[in-house]
C-alpha positions in Angstrom: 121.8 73.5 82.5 121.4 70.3 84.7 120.3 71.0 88.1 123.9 69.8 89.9 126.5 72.2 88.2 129.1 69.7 89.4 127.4 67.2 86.5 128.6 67.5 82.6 126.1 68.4 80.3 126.7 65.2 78.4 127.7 61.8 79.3 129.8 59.5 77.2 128.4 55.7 76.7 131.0 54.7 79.6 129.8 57.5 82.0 126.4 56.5 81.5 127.6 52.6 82.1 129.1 53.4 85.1 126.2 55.9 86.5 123.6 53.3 85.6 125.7 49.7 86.6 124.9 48.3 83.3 127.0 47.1 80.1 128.1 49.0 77.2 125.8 47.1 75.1 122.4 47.7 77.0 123.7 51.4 76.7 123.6 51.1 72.8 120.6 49.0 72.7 118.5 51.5 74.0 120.1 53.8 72.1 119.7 52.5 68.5 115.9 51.5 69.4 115.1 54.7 70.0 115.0 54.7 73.7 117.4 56.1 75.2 118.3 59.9 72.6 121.7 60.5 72.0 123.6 62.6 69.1 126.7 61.0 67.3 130.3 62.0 67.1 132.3 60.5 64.0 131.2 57.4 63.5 130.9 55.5 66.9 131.2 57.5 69.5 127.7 59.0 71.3 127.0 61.2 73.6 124.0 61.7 76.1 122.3 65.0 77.5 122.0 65.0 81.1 118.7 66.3 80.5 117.7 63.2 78.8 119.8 61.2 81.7 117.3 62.9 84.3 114.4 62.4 82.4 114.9 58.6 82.3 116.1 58.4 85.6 113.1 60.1 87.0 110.5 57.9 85.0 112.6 54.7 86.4 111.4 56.2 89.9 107.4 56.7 89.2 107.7 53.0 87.6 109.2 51.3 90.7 
C-alpha cells in the first residue's frame, strides 16, 4: 500500500507523464531499458507501481 491512500496503486504511462512533466516517450525509454519496472497489459499498454514511482522519485531527491 502507498503511503497516500488517496494515490492508485498503479500508474498508467500518461499518469506517470503528467506526475513527472515529461513525454510519453522518455516514459517508455526508461521503461524498455530496464530503468524505470513496469508489468504489461495486452500488448502496449503498461502499468507502474506506485512503489516503484516512490522509489525513483526519492533517489531523484538524494541525487539533486
Amino acid at each position: 500500500m502507498s503511503s497516500n491512500d488517496n494515490e492508485p496503486a498503479v500508474l498508467t504511462v500518461t499518469e506517470l507523464c503528467k506526475r513527472w512533466k515529461c513525454s510519453r516517450r522518455s516514459v517508455l525509454d526508461s521503461i524498455h531499458a530496464g530503468k524505470l519496472d513496469a508489468f504489461q497489459l495486452g500488448e502496449r499498454a503498461y502499468r507502474i507501481r506506485m512503489e516503484e514511482v516512490q522509489r525513483i522519485e526519492l533517489n531523484r531527491k538524494k541525487s539533486a
